[in-house]
C-alpha positions in Angstrom: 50.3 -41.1 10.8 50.8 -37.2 11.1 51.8 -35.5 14.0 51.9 -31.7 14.5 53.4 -30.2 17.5 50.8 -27.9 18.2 47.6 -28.3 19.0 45.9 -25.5 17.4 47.7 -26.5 13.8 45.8 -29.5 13.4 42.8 -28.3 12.0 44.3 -26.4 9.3 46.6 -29.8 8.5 43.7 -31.9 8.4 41.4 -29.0 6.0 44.4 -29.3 3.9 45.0 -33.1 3.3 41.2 -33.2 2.7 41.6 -30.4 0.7 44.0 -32.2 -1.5 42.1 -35.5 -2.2 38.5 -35.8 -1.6 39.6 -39.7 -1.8 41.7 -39.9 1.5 40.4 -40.3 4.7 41.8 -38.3 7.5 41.0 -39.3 10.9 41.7 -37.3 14.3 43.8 -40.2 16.5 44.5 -38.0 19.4 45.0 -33.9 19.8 48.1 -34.0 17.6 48.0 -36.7 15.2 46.0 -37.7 12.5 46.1 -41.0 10.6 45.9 -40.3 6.8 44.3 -43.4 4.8 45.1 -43.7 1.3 42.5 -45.8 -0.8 44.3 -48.2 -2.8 45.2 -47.4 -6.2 43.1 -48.8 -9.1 44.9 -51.0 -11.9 44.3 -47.8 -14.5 46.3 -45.2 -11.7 49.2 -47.5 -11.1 49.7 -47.8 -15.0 49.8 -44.1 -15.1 51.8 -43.8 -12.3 54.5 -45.9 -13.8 54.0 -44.1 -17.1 54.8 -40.9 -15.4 57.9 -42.0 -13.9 59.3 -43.2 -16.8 58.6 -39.7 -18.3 60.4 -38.3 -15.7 63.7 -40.8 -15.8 64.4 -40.2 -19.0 63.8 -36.4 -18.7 66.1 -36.4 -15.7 68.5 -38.7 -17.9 68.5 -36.5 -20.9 69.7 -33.9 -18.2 72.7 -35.8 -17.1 73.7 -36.5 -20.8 73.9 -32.8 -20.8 75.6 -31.9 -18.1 78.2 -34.2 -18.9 78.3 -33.1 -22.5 79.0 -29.7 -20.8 81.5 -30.6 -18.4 83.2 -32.7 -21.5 83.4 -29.1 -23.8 84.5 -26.9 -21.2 87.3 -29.8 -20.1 88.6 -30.3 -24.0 88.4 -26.0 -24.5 89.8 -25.8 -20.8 93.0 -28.2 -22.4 92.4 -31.4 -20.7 94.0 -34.2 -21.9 92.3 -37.5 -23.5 93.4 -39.3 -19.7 92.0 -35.9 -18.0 89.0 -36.2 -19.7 88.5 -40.0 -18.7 89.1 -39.1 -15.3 86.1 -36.8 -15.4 83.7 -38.8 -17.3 84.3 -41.1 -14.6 83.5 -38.6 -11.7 80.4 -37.4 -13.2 79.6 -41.1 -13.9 80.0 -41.7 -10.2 78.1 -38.4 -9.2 75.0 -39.5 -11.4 75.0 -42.9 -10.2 75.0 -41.6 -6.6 72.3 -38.7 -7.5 70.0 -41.7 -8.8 70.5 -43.7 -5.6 68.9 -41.4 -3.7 
């Protein structure tokens, strides 16, 4: 369900969802909302789907490994010590770990 606060904006809203997907069905429930159905996916989109977001994990994973490579050269050129540089492994460890939760 979609709901605008204006009136007059949910034309446009509606042009642009069916604009978007011929396959989705937008339907006027009352002067400011619209209900949005979404046909189910087909075995072949779902695979494709998945195989996207693995592509993207383990782009966004190869851009951790580099920030913490980063962060790891500028601590050892900065003079860090071996139990600085544990410290902030484990920070940016955390800091990922929380990013992904999200």
């Amino acid at each position: 369900v979609i709901t605008t606060y204006e009136e007059g904006t949910i034309g446009f809203v509606r042009n642009a969802l069916t604009a978007e997907n011929k396959l989705w069905t937008v339907e006027k429930e009352a002067p400011t909302r619209l209900r949005l159905i979404v046909p189910k996916a087909t075995k072949q989109e779902v695979e494709e789907l998945v195989r996207n977001a693995g592509e993207l994990a383990e782009k966004y994973r190869g851009d951790a490994r580099q920030v913490r490579q980063k962060a790891r050269k500028e601590a050892k050129s900065g003079g860090a010590t071996s139990n600085d540089l544990a410290l902030i492994e484990k920070e940016l460890q955390k800091r990922v770990d929380n990013s992904v939760a999200k």
